[in-house]
N, C-alpha and C positions, 0 to 999 in steps of 0.2 A: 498237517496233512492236507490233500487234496480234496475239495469235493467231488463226488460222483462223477465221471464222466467228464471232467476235467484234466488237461495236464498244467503243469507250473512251471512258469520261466524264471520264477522266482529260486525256486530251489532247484533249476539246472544251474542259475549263474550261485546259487552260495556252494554247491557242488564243485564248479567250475573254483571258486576264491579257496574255496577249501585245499582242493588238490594243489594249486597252485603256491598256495603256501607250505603247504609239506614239500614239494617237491624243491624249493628252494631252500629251503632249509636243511632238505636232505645236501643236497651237492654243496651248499655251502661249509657245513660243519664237516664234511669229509674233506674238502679242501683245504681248510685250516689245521685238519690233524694231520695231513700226509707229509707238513714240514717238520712233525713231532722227533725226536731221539728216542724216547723210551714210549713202551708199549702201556706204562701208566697214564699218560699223559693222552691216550688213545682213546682210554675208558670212556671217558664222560663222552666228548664227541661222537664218537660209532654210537653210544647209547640215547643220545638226544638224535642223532640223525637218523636212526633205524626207527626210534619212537614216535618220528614225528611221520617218517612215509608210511609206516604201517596204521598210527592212527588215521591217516590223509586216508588210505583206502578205504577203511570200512568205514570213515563219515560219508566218503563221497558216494560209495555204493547205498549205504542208507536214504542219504537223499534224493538220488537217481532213481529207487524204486516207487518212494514215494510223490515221486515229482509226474509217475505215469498215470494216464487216464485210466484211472480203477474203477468200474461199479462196484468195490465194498470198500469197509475198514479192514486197514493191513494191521496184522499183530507178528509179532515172535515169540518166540518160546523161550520163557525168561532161562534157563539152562542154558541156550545157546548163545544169550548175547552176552552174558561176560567173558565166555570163551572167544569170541568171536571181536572180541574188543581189544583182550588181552594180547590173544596168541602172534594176529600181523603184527605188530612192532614187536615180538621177539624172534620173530622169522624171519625179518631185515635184517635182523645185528650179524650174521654172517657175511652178509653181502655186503654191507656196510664195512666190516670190518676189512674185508679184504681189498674192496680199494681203496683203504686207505693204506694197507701194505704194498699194494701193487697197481702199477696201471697200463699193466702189456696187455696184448690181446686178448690173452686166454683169460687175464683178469675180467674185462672186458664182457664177453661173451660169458663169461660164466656168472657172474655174478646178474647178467641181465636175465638169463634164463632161470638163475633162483629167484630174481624179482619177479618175472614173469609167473611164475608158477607160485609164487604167493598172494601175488593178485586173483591169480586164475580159482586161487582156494577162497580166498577171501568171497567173490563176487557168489563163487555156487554156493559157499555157506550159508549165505545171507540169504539167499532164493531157499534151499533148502528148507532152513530156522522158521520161515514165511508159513510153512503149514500147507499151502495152498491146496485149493481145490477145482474144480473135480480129479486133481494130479497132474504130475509134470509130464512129459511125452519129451524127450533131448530131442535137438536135432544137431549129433556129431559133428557133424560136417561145420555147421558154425560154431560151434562149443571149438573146435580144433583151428578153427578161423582167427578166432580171438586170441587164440593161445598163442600163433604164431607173429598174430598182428603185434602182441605185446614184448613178445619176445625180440623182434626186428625192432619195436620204438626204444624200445630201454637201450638196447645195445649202442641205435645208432644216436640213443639222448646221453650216455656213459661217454662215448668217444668224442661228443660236443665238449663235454663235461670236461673231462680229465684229459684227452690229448696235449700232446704238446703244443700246438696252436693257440688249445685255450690258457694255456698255463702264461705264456710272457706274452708282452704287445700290448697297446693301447687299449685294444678293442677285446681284451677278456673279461670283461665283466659282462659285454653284448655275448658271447658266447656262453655264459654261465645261464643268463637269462634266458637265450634261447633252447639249452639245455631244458632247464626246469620244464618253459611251453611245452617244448616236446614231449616230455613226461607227462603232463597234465592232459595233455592232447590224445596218447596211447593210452592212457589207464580210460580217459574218459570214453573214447571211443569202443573200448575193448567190454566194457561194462554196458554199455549198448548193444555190443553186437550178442554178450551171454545174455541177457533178457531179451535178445529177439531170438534166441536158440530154444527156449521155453515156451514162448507164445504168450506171456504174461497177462496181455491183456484177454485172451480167451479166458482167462479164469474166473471163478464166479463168488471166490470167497477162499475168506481164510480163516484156520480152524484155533489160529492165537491169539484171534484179534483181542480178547478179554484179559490175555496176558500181559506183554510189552507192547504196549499202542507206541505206533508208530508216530503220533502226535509227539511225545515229548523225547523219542529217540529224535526225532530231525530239530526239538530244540536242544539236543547235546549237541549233537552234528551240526546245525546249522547256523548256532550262535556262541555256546561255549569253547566247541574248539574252532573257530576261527579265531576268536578273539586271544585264547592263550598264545597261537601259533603268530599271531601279530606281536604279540609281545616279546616273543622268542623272536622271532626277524627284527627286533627293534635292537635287541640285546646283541645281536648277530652283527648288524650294523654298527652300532655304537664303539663292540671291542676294534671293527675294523679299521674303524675312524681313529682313532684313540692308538693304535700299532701303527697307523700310515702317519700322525704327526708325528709320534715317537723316531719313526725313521727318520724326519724329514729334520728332524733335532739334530736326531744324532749326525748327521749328513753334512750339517750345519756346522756343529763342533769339531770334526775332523776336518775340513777345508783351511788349509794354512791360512795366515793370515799377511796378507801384504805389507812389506816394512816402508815404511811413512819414508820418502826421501825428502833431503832437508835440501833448502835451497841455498845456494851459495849465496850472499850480500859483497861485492867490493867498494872496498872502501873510498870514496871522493878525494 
């Protein structure tokens, strides 16, 4: 955690690695199950991909609050942070799922407004859980700000994602990538705009701080799950790597083979 009246660049950029890894992971493992046949074959994918953007959120909203200039120690209320850990990556697995079944518009736009709106839970949880004091005061008007900022980045980071453009072409991997930013860039921003809908730094304390210190919540957030989520994009990489020689084999073994012509010799 921060000291007193300090903010940390440090854990806006592990905030920043955090989301950026989940968000890549999300769009990648949905992309590899959308060429699946059966809806077995769906399971695990939709389940590592919804798990990994729903935990991305509430690390990165953890370190985002603890990265602000606070005069006190922040706590939560240990009740709320297992729920609060849990529940985004099962909140995902719909959305998740469905684009991997579909990637028309209505897919599209719907599945960005149920991300939108899990985010949107996630970040007030997390304020909420806070305890804060002298009490919160909204201000709607940015609370509905963020709501919609998020809802426009997911939609137009899905249609990076999954459109037709990004699907064939040299340059779809630059597309996926930019996808991901995108997402990282709306969740992180949108997480911004709900702690200044609060007035966070008006506050003069928090009523948890004795419960979940927010000290070894941003060392879950901040260094356990980056690191797992590296490993999982390592794994993500690897099978890719590993399917693109297998093509490049198989591509190989099918190519006819040219018959050797023999030269004629006449005789002296």
């Amino acid at each position: 955690m921060t000291s007193a009246g300090d903010s940390s660049l440090l854990l806006w950029a592990m905030a920043a690695v955090v989301m950026m890894l989940a968000t890549h992971l999300f769009v990648a493992w949905i992309r590899r199950a959308q060429g699946n046949q059966s809806w077995r074959q769906n399971v695990g994918p939709v389940l590592l991909a919804g798990g990994a953007l729903g935990l991305g959120m509430t690390s990165a909203m953890v370190l985002a609050m603890s990265a602000e200039a606070l005069s006190f120690p922040l706590g939560y209320r240990w009740l709320a942070v297992p729920v609060l850990a849990l529940a985004p990556p099962l909140l995902c697995l719909p959305a998740a799922w469905w684009l991997v079944k579909r990637q028309n518009w209505l897919a599209l736009v719907g599945a960005g407004l149920l991300l939108a709106l899990v985010a949107l839970a996630v970040q007030v949880g997390w304020i909420l859980a806070a305890g804060l004091r002298p009490g919160i005061r909204w201000n709607f008007v940015l609370l509905g700000a963020a709501g919609a900022l998020q809802f426009l980045g997911f939609v137009a980071a899905l249609w990076l994602a999954y459109s037709d453009a990004s699907s064939d072409g040299a340059r779809k991997t630059l597309w996926r990538v930019g996808a991901a930013a995108l997402l990282t860039i709306t969740l992180l921003t949108g997480q911004e705009v709900v702690v200044s809908a609060i007035g966070l730094l008006s506050q003069v304390g928090s009523i948890y701080q004795r419960e979940a210190s927010s000290t070894w919540l941003c060392l879950v957030a901040g260094a356990l799950v980056p690191t797992l989520m590296a490993v999982m994009s390592l794994d993500v990489f690897l099978r890719t790597s590993g399917e693109r020689r297998r093509r490049r084999g198989t591509v190989e073994l099918n190519m006819p083979k040219r018959r050797k012509r023999r030269r004629k010799y006449r005789a002296l």
